[in-house]
C-alpha positions in Angstrom: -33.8 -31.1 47.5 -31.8 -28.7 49.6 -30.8 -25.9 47.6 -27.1 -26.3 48.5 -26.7 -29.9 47.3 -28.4 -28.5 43.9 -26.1 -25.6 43.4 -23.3 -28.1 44.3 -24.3 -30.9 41.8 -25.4 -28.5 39.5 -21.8 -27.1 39.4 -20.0 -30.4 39.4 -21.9 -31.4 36.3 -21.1 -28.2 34.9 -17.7 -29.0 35.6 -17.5 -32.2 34.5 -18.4 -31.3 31.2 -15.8 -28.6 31.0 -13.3 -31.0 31.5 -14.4 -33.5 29.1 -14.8 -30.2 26.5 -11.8 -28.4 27.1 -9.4 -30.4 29.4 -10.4 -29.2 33.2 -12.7 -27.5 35.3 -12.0 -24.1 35.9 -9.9 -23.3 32.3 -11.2 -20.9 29.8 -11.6 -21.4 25.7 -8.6 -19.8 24.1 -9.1 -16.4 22.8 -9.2 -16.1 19.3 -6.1 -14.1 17.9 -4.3 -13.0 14.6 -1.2 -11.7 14.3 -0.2 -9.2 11.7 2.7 -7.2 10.0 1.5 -3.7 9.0 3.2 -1.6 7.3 0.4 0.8 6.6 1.2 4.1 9.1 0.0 2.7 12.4 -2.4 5.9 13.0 -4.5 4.7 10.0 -4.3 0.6 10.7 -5.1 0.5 14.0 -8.6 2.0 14.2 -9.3 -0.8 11.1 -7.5 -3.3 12.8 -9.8 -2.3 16.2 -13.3 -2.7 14.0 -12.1 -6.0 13.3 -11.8 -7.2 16.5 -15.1 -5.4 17.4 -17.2 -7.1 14.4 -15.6 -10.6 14.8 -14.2 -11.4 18.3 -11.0 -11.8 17.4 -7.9 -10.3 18.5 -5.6 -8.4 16.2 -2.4 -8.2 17.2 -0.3 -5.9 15.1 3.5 -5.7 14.2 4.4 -2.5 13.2 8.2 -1.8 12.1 9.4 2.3 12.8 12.1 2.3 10.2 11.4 4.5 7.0 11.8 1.6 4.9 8.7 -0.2 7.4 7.7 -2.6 4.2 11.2 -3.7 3.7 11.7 -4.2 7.0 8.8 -6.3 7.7 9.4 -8.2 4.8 13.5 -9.1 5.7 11.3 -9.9 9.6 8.9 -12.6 7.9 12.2 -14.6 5.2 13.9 -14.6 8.8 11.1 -16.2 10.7 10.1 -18.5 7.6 11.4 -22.1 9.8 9.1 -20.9 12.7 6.3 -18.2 11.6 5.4 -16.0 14.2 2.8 -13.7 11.8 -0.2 -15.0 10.1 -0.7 -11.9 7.9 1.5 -9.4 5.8 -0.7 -6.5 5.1 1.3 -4.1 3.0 1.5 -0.2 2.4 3.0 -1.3 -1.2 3.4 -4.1 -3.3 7.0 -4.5 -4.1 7.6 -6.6 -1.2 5.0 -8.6 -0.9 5.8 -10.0 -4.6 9.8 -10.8 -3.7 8.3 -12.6 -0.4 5.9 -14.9 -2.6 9.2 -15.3 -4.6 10.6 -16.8 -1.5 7.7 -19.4 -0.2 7.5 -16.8 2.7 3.3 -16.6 1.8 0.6 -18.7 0.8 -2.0 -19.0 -1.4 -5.9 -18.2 0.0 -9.0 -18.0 -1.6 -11.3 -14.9 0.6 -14.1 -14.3 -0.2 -15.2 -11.4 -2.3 -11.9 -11.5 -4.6 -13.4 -11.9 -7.7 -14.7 -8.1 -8.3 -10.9 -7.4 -7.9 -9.1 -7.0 -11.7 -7.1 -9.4 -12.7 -4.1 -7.5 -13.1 -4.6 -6.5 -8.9 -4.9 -10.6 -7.5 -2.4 -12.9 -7.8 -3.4 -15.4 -10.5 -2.2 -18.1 -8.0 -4.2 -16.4 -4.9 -1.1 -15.6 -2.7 -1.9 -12.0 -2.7 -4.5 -9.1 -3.6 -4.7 -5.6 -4.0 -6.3 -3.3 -1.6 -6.4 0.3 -1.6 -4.4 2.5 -3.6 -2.1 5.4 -4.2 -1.3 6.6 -7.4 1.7 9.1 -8.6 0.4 12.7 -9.5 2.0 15.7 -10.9 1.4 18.6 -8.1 1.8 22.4 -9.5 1.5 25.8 -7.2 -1.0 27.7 -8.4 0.8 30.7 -7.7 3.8 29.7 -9.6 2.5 27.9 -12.6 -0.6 29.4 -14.1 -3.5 26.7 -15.5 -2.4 26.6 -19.2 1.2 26.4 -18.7 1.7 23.5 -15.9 3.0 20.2 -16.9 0.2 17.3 -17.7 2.6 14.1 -18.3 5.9 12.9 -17.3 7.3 14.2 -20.6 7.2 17.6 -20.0 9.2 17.7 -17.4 12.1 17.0 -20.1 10.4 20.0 -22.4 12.4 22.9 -23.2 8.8 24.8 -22.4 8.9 24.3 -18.5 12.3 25.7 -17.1 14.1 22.9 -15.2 14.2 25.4 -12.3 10.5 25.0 -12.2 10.7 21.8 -11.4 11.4 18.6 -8.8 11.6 14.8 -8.5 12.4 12.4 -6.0 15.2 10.1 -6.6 14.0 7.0 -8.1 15.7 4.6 -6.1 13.6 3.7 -3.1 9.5 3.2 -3.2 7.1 4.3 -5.0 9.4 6.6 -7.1 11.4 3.7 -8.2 8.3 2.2 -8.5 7.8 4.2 -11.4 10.9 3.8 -13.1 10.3 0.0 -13.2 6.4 0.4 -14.5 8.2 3.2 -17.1 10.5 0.3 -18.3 8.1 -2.5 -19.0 5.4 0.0 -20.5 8.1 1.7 -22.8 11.1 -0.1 -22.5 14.3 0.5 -21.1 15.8 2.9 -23.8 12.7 5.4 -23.6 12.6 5.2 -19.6 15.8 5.4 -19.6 16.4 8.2 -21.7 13.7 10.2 -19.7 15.7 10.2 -16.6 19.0 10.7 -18.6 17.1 14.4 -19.4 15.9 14.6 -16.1 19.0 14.9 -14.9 20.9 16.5 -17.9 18.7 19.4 -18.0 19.2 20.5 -14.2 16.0 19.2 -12.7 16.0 19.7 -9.0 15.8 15.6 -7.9 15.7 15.1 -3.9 15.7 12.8 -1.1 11.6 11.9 -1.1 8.3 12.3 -2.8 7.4 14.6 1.1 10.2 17.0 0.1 8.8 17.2 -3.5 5.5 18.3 -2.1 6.7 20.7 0.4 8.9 22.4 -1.9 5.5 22.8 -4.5 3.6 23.8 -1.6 6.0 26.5 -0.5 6.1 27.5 -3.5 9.8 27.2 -4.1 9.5 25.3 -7.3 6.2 25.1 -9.9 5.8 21.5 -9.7 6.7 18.3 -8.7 6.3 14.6 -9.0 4.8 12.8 -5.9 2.2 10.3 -4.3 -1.6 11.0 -4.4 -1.6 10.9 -0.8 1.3 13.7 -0.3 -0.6 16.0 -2.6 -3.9 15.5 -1.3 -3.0 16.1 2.5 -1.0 19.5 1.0 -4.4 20.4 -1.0 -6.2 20.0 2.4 -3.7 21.7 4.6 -4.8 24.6 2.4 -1.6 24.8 0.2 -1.6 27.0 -3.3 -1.5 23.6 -4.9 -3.4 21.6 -8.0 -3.3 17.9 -8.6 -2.5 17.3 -11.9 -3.2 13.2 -13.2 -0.7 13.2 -15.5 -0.6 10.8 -19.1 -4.6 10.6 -19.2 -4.5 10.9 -22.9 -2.5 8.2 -23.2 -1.6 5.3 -20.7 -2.2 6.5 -17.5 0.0 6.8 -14.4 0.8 4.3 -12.3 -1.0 2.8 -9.6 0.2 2.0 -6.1 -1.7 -0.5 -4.3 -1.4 -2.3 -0.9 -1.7 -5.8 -0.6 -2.4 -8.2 1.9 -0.9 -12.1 1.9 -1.3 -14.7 4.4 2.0 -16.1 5.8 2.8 -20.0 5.1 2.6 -22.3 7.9 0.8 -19.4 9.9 0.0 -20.3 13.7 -3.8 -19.2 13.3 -4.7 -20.0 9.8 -8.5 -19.6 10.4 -8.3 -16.2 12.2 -5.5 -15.2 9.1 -8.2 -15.8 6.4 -10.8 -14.0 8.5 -8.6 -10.6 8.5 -8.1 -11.0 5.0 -11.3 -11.2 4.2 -12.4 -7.8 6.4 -9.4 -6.0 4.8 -10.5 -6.9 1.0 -14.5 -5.6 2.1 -14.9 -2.7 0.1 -16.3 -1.0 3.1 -12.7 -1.1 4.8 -10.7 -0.1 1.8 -13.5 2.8 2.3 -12.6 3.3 5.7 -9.2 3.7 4.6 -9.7 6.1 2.0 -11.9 8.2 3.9 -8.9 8.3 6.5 -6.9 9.7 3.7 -4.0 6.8 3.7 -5.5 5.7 0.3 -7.4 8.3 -2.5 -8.5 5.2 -4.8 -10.3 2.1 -4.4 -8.9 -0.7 -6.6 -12.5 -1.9 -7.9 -13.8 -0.2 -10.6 -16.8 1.9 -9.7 -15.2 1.8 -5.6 -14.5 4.8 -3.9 -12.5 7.7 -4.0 -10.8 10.7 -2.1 -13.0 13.9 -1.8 -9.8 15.9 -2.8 -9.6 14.3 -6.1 -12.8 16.1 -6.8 -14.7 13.4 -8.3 -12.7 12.9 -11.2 -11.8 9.5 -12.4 -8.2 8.3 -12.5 -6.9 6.8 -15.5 -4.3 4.4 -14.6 -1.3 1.4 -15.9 -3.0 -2.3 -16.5 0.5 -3.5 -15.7 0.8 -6.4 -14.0 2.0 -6.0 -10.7 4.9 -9.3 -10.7 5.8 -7.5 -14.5 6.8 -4.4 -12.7 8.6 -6.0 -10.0 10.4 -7.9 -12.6 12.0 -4.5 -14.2 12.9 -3.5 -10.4 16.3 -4.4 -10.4 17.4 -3.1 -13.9 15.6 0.2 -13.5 17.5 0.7 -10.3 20.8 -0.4 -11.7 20.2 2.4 -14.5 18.7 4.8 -12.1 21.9 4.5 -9.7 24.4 5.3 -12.4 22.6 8.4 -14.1 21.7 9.9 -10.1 25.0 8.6 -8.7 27.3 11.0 -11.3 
């Protein structure tokens, strides 16, 4: 056979088969995508988000929102887009808002693979949601200032007539992972103990600012003794070489609270298949590694997972709250919390 007339049947058969495949010669399989609201700091979710496509062929295509309050933002994005999704995932810094957007039919429930190492009280019993990654809320103390026997240890002290209130700082507990805390304070002690803790707080003078970043730098700088803040905030000031100890406060007793990130798949999501894929790489243990290795995380929320270098190998005692029974506090903590900081 002349070679021409081969190449040339050869190609129209390979032609008609793409056209009985995929609709017409000459058009190209669709390339696999998944769209995604992050509200994890884009430096650290994008390198993740790039070994994703890298191990599975898919596209990630990520949402991220500028605004300081990024989760909220996302989150007010997604109940605005619930007639028409445009994101398959929600892949969260925090947990507050994920839980008000299952509240809302906004999510879905999933069932990735791998879940059921996760504790109970970090996966949502109906599968909308899991944990991943976590921060947790430290006491941080300048070494300078406060010498080893006479820092603060729990959240109590700070209310003790042994550490001067000039000693010491807080971030108003309206917004994040400070009100975060007040709401976990209210369900594990109830409101008239929580309450009354941040009733002294501000009774006895102690210094209470705009965010848990202004609470470190004024421990680092050695302008107070210490300070309540995120894990990650005092770890990056430990590493930048600050005069600074991280103190993991209520280990004797019920721990402090945890802060994890969760990831949710959106309901009705355009690419449902590629949506439980990323779900599943974000929930590998060897991500939420990646993660804390990057410093965005200190803690892994398995038992036995990993852990930051700057926590120094210690373990971390932490709240077995459920993560909806904090949420549900939310609103009445921050009702109280807006009157006594508001005077």
């Amino acid at each position: 056979m002349d070679p021409f007339i081969f190449r040339h049947n050869w190609a129209a058969a390979l032609c008609l088969g793409s056209a009985a495949l995929f609709g017409g010669c000459g058009r190209t399989l669709p390339r696999r995508e998944v769209i995604v609201y992050v509200s994890v700091d884009q430096v650290y979710a994008e390198p993740v988000l790039r070994q994703f496509e890298r191990a599975t062929g898919i596209t990630a295509r990520a949402v991220f929102d500028v605004e300081a309050s990024k989760a909220t933002g996302l989150a007010n994005r997604l109940a605005a887009e619930r007639s028409r999704p445009r994101a398959d995932v929600f892949w969260n810094s925090e947990f507050v808002q994920t839980l008000r957007l299952k509240r809302e039919g906004v999510l879905m429930a999933s069932r990735p693979r791998g879940v059921e190492t996760l504790p109970a009280h970090l996966r949502d019993p109906e599968g909308v949601w899991y944990a991943c990654g976590a921060r947790f809320r430290v006491i941080l103390a300048n070494t300078s200032r406060l010498a080893e026997g006479a820092r603060p240890s729990n959240l109590e002290d700070f209310v003790s007539d042994r550490y001067p209130a000039s000693e010491l700082a807080v971030a108003q507990p309206l917004f994040g992972t400070s009100a975060d805390q007040a709401a976990a304070l209210y369900a594990a002690w109830g409101e008239v103990r929580a309450r009354r803790l941040y009733q002294r707080l501000k009774e006895r003078g102690v210094m209470v600012v705009d965010g848990n970043a202004t609470v470190r730098d004024l421990v680092a700088q050695g302008r107070v003794g210490a300070g309540w803040t995120d894990s990650d905030d005092a770890c990056g000031a430990l590493e930048r070489g600050a005069p600074v100890a991280i103190i993991l406060p209520d280990q004797e007793g019920q721990g402090t609270l945890l802060v994890p990130g969760a990831v949710a798949q959106v309901a009705g999501a355009p690419h449902p298949k590629e949506a439980l894929a990323l779900l599943e790489y974000l929930l590998e243990p060897a991500t939420e590694k990646m993660l804390i290795d990057s410093g965005f995380f200190q803690i892994s929320t398995r038992p036995g997972g990993a852990t930051h270098p700057c926590l120094g190998g210690r373990s971390v005692r932490t709240m077995k709250l459920g993560l909806e029974e904090i949420a549900s506090r939310l609103d009445a903590s921050r009702r109280d919390m807006s009157s006594i900081f508001s005077q």
